[in-house]
DSSP file (Angstrom, degrees, kcal/mol; ACC not computed):
  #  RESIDUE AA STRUCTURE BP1 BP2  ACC     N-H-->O    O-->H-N    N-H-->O    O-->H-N    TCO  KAPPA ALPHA  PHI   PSI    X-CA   Y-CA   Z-CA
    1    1 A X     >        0   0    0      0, 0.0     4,-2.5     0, 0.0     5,-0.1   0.000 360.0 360.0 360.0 -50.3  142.2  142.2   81.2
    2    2 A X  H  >  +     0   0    0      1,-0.2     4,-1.2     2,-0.2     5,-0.2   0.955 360.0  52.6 -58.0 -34.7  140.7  139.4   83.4
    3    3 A X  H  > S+     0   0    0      1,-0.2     4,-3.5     2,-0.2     5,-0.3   0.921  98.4  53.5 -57.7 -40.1  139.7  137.9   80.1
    4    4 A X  H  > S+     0   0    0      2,-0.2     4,-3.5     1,-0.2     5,-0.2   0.973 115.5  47.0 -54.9 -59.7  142.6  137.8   78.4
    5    5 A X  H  X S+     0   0    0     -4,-2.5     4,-0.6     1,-0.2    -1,-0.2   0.752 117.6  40.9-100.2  25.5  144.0  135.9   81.7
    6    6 A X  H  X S+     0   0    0     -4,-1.2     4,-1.5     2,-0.2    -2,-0.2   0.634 114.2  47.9 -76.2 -41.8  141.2  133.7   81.8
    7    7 A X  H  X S+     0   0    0     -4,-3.5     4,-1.5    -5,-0.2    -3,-0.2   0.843 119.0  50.1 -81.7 -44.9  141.1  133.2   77.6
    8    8 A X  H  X S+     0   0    0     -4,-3.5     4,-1.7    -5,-0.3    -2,-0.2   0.954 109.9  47.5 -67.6 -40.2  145.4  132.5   78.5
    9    9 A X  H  < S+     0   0    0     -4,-0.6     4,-0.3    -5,-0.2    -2,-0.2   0.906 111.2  52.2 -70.0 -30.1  144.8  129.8   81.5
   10   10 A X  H  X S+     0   0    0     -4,-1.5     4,-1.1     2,-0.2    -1,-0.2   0.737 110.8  44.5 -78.7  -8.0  142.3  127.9   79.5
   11   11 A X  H >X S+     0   0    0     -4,-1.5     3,-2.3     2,-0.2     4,-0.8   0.933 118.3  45.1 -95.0 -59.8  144.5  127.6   76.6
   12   12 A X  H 3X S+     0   0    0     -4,-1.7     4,-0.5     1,-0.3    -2,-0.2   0.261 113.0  49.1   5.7 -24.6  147.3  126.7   78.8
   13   13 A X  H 3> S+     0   0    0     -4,-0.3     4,-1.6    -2,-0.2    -1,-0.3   0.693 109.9  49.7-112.5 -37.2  145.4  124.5   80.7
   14   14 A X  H <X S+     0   0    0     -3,-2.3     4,-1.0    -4,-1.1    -2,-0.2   0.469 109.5  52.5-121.9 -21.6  144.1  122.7   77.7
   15   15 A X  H  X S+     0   0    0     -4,-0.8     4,-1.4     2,-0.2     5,-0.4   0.940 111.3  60.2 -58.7 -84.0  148.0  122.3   76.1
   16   16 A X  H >X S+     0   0    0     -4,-0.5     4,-1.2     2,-0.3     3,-0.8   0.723 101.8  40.7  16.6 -99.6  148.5  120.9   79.6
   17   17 A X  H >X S+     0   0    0     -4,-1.6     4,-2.4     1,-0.3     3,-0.8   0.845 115.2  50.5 -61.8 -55.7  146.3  118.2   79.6
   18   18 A X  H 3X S+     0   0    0     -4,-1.0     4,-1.1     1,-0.3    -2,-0.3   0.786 111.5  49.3 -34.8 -62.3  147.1  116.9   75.8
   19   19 A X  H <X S+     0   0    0     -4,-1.4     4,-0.9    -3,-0.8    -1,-0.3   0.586 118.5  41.8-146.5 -31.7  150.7  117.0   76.5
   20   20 A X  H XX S+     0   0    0     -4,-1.2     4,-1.0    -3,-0.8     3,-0.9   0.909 117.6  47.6 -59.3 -77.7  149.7  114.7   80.1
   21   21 A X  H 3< S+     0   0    0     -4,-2.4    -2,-0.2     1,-0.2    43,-0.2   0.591 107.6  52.6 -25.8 -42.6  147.4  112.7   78.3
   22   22 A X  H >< S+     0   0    0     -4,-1.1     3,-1.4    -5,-0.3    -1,-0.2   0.967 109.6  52.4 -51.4 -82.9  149.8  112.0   75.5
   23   23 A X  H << S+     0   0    0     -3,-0.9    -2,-0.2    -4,-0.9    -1,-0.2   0.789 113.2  39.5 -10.9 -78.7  152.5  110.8   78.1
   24   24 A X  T 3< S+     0   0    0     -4,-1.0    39,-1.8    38,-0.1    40,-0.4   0.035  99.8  97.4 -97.2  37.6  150.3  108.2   80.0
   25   25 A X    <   -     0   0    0     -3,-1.4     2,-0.3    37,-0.2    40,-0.3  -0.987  59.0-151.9 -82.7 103.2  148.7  106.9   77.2
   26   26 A X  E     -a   65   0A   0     38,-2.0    40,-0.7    -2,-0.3     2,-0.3  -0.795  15.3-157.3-100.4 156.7  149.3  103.8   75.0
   27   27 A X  E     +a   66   0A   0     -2,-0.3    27,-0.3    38,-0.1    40,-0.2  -0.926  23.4 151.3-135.3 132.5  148.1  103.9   71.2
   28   28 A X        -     0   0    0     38,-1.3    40,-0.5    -2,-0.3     2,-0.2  -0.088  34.8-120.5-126.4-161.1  147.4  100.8   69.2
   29   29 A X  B     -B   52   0B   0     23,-1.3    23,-4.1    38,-0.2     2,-0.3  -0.959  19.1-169.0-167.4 136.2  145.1  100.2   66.2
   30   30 A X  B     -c   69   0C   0     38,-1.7    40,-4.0    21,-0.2     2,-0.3  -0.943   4.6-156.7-140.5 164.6  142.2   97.8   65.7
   31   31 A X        -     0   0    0     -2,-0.3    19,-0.7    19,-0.2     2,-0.4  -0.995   8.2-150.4-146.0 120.5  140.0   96.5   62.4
   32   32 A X  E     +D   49   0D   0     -2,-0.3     2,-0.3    17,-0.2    17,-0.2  -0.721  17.8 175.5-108.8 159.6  137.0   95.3   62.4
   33   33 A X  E     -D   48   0D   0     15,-2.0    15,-3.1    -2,-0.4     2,-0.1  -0.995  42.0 -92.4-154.2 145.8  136.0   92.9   59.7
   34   34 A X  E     -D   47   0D   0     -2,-0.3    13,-0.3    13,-0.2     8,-0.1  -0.464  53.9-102.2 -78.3 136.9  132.3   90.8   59.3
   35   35 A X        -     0   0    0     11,-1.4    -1,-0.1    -2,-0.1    11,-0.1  -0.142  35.5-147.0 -36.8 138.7  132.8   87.4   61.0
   36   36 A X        +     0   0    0     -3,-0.1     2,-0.2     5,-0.0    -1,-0.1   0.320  44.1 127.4-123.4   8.6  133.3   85.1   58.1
   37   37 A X        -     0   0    0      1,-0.1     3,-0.4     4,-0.1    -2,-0.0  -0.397  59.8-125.9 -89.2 171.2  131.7   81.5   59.1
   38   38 A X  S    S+     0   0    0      1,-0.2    -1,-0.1    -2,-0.2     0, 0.0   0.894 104.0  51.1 -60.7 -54.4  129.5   79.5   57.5
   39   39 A X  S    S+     0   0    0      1,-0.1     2,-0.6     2,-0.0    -1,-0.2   0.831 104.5  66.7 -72.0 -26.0  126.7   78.9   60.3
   40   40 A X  S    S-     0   0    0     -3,-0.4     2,-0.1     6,-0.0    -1,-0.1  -0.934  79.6-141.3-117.4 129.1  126.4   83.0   61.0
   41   41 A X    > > -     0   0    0     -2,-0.6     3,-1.2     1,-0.1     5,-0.5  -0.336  19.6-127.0 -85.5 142.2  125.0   85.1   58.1
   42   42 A X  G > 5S+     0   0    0      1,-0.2     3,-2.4     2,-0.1     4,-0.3   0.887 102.9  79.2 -74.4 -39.7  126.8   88.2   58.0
   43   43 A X  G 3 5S+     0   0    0      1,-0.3    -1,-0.2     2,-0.1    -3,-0.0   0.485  80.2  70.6 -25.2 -16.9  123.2   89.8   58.1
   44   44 A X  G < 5S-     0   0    0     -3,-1.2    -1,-0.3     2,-0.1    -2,-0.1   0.403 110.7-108.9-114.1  11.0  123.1   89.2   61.8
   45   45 A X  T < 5 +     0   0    0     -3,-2.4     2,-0.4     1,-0.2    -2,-0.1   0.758  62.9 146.0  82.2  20.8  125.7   91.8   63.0
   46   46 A X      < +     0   0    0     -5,-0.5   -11,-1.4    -4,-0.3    -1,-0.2  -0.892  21.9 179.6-101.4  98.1  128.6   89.6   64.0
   47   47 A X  E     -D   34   0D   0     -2,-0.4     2,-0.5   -13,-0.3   -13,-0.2  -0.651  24.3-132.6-125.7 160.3  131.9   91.6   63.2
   48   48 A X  E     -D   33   0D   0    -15,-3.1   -15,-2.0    -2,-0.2     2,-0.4  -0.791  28.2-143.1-102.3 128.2  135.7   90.0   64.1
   49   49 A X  E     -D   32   0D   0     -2,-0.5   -17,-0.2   -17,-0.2     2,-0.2  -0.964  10.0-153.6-100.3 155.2  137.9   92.7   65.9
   50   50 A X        -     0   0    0    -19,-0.7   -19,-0.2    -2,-0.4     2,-0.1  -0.391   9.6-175.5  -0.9 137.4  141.7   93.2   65.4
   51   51 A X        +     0   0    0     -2,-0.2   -21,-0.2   -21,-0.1     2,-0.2  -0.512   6.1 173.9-152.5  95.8  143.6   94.5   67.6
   52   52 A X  B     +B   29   0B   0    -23,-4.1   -23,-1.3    -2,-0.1     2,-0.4  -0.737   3.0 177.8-102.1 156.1  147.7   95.5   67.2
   53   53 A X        -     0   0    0     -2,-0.2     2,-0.6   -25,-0.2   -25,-0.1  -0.954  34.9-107.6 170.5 127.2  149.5   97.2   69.8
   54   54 A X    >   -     0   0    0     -2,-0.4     3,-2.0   -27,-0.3   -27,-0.1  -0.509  18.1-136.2 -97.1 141.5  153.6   97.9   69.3
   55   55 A X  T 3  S+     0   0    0     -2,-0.6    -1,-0.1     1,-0.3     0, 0.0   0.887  99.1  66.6 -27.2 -53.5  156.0   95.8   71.5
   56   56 A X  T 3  S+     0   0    0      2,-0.1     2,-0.5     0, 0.0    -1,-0.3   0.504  81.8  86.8 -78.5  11.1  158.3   98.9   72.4
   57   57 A X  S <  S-     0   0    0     -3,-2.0     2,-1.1   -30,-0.0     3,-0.1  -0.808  75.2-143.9-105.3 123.5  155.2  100.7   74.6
   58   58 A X        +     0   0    0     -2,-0.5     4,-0.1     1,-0.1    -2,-0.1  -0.824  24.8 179.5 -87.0 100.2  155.3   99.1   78.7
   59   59 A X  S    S+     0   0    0     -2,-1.1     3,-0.4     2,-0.1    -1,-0.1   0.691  72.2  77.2 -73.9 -22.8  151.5   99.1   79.0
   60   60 A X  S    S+     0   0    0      1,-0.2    -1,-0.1    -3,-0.1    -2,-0.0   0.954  99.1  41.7 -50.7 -42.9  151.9   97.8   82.2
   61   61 A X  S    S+     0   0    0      0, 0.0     2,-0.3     0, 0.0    -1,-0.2   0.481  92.7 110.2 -70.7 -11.4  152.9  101.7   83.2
   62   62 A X        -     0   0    0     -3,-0.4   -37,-0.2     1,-0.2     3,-0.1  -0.482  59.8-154.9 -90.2 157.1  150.0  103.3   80.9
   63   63 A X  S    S+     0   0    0    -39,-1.8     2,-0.2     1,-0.3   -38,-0.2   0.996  82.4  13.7 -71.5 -56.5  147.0  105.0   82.7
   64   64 A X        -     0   0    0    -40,-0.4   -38,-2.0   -43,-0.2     2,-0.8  -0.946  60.1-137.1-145.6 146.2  144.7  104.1   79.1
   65   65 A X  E     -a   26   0A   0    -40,-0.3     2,-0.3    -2,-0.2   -38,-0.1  -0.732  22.4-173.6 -63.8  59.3  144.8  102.1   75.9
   66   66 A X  E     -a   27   0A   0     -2,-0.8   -38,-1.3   -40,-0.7     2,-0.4  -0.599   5.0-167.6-105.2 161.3  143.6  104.4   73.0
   67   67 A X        -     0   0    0     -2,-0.3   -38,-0.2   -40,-0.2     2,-0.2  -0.954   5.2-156.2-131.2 140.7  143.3  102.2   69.9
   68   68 A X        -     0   0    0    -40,-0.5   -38,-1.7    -2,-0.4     2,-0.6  -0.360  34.5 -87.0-120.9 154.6  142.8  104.3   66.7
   69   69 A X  B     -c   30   0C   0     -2,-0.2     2,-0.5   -40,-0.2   -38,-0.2  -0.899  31.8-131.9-117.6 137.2  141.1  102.5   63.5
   70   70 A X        -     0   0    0    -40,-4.0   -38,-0.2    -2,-0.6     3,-0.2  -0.683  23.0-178.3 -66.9 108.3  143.3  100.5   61.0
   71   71 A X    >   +     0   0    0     -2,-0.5     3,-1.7     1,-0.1    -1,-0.1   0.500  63.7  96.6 -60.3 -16.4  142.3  101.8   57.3
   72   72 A X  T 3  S+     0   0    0      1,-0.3    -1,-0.1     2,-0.1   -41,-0.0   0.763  74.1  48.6 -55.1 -36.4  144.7   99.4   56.2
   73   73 A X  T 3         0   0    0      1,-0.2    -1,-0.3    -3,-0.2    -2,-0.1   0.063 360.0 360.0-104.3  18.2  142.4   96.5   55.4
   74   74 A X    <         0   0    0     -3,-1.7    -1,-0.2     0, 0.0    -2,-0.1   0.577 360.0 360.0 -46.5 360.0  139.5   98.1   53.1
């Protein structure tokens, strides 16, 4: 029986915290794409990031940023 409400608080608990997290979160999207000038050889590991973020989210109010990766631009 204590397992059962030990096995019940952690799922509960774990519901919880997604459903916080979610809340004081804001979620963008970045792409990274090889740096594309002339003087640096793509060979040398120098990549451009992206980074979009939507207007109607106050970030000022969010705890954390999580940024998600853009497939759009293969």
């Amino acid at each position: 029986m204590a397992y059962l409400i030990f096995l019940g608080g952690v799922i509960v608990g774990s519901i919880g915290s997604c459903i916080i997290s979610r809340i004081t979160s804001g979620h963008g999207y970045f792409t990274v794409m090889p740096y594309s000038d002339d003087e640096i050889s793509v060979d040398e590991g120098f990549y451009s990031v992206k980074v979009s973020l939507p207007k109607d989210v106050k970030l000022v109010n969010k705890d954390r940023i999580i940024l998600h990766k853009s497939d759009s631009h293969k």
